[in-house]
C-alpha positions as a Markdown table, in Angstrom:
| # | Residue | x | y | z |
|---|---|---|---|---|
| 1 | Unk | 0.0 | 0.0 | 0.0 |
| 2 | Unk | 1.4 | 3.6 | -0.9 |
| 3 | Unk | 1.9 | 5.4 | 1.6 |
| 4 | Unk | -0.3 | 8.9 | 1.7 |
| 5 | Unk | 1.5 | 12.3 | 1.5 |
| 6 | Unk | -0.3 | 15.4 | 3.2 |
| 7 | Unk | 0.9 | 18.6 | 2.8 |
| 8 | Unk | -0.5 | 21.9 | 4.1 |
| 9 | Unk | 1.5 | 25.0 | 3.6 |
| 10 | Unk | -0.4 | 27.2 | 6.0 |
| 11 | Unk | 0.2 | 24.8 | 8.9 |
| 12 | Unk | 3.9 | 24.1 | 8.1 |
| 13 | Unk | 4.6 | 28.0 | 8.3 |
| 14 | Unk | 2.7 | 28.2 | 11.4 |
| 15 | Unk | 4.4 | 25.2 | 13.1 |
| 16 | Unk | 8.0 | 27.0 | 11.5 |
| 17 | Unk | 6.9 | 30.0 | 13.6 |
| 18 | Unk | 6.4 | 28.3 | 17.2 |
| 19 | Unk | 9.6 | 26.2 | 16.4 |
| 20 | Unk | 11.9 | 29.1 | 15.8 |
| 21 | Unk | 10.3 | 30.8 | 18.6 |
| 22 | Unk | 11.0 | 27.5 | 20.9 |
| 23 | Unk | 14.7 | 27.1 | 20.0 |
| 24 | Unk | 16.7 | 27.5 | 23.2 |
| 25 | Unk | 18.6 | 29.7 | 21.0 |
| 26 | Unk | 16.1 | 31.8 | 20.2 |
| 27 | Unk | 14.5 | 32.7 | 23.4 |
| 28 | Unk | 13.2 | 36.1 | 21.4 |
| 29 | Unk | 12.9 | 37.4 | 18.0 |
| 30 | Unk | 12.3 | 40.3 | 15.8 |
| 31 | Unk | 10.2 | 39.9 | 13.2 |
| 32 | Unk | 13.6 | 40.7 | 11.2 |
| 33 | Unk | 15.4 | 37.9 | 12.9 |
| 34 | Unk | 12.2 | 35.8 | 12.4 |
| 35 | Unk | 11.9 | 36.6 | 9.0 |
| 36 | Unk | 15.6 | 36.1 | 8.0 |
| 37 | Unk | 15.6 | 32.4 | 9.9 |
| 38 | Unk | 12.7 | 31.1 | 7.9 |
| 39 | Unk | 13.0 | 32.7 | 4.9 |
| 40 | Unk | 9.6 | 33.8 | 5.0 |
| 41 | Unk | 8.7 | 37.9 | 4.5 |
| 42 | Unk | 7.7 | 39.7 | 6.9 |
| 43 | Unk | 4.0 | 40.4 | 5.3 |
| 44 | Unk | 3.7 | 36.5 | 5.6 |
| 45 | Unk | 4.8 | 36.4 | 8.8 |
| 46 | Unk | 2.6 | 38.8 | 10.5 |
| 47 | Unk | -0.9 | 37.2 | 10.2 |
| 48 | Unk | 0.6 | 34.0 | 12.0 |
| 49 | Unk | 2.5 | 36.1 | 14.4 |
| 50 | Unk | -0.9 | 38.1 | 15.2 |
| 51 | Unk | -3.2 | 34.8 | 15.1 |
| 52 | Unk | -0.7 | 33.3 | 17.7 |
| 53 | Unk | -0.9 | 36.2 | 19.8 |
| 54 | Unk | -4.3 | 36.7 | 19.7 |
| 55 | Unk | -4.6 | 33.0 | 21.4 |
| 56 | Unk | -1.9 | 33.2 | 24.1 |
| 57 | Unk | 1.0 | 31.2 | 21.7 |
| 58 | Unk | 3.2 | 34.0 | 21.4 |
| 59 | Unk | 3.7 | 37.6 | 23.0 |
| 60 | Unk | 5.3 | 40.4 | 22.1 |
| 61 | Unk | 7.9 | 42.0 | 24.1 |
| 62 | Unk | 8.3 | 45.7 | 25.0 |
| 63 | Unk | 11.4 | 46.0 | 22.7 |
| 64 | Unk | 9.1 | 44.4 | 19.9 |
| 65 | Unk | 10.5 | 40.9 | 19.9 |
| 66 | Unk | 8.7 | 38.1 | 19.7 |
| 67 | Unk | 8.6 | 34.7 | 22.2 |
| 68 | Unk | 6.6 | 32.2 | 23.3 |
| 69 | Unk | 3.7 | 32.8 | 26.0 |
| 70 | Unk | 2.7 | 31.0 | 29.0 |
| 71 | Unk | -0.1 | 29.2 | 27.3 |
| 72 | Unk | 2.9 | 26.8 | 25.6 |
| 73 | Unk | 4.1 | 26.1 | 28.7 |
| 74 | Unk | 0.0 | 25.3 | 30.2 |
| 75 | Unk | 0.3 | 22.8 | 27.0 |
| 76 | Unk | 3.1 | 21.2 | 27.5 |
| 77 | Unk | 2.7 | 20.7 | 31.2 |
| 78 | Unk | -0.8 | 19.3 | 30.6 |
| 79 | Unk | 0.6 | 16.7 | 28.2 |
| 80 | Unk | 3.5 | 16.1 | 30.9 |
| 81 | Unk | 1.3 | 15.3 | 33.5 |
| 82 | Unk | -0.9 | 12.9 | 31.5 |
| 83 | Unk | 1.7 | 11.1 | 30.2 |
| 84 | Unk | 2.7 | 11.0 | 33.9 |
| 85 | Unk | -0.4 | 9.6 | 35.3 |
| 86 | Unk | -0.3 | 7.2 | 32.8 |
| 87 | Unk | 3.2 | 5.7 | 33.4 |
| 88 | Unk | 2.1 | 5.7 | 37.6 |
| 89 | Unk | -1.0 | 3.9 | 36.6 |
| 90 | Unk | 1.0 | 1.1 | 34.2 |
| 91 | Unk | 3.5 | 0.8 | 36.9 |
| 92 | Unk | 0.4 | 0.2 | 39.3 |
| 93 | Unk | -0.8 | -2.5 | 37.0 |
| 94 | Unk | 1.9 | -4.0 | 36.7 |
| 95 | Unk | 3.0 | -4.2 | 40.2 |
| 96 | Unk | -0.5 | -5.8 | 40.8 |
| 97 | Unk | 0.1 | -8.7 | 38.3 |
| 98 | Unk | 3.7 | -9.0 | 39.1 |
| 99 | Unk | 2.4 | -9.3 | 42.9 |
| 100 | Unk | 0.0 | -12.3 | 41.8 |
| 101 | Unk | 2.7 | -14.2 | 40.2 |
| 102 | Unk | 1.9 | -12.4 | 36.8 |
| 103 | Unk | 4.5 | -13.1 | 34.7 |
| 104 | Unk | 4.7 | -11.0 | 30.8 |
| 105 | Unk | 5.6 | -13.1 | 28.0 |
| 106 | Unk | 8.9 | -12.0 | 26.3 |
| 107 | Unk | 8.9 | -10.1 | 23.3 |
């Protein structure tokens, strides 16, 4: 079977944005800096950068430089924590069949 190929432009910038944004190296950007990275102009650039901000993705410094906003962080340590409760409730499981003389067949 052939393996399906999706594309979507629009997306791919966007995601382009919040991964230059997210680079350790670039803590904060102008829209210069952020244009010259991704090779995108600034005219493109500026109707992601304002639909990010407007939902808490990205905020805009003082000195006009763009980074990422709490609301990345709220995401990430959402997703943290459920993949946290689910390793404690594996490890639980397991514990419980291991107790009972459970024993997992090898791979």
């Amino acid at each position: 079977m052939r393996e399906r190929q999706y594309g979507n432009k629009v997306l791919d910038k966007a995601l382009q944005v919040i991964e230059a944004l997210g680079c350790p190296e670039y803590v904060e950007m102008s829209i210069d800096e952020l244009s010259a990275a991704l090779k995108i102009p600034k005219g493109t650039l500026m109707p992601y950068l304002g639909e990010f901000e407007r939902h808490q993705w990205i905020e805009q410094t003082a000195e006009r430089r763009w980074r990422i906003a709490p609301m990345v962080t709220r995401f990430s340590e959402g997703a943290r924590k459920r993949f946290l409760n689910a390793r404690v409730e594996i490890d639980k499981t397991e514990k419980e069949h291991l107790g009972s003389g459970y024993k997992p067949e090898p791979a």
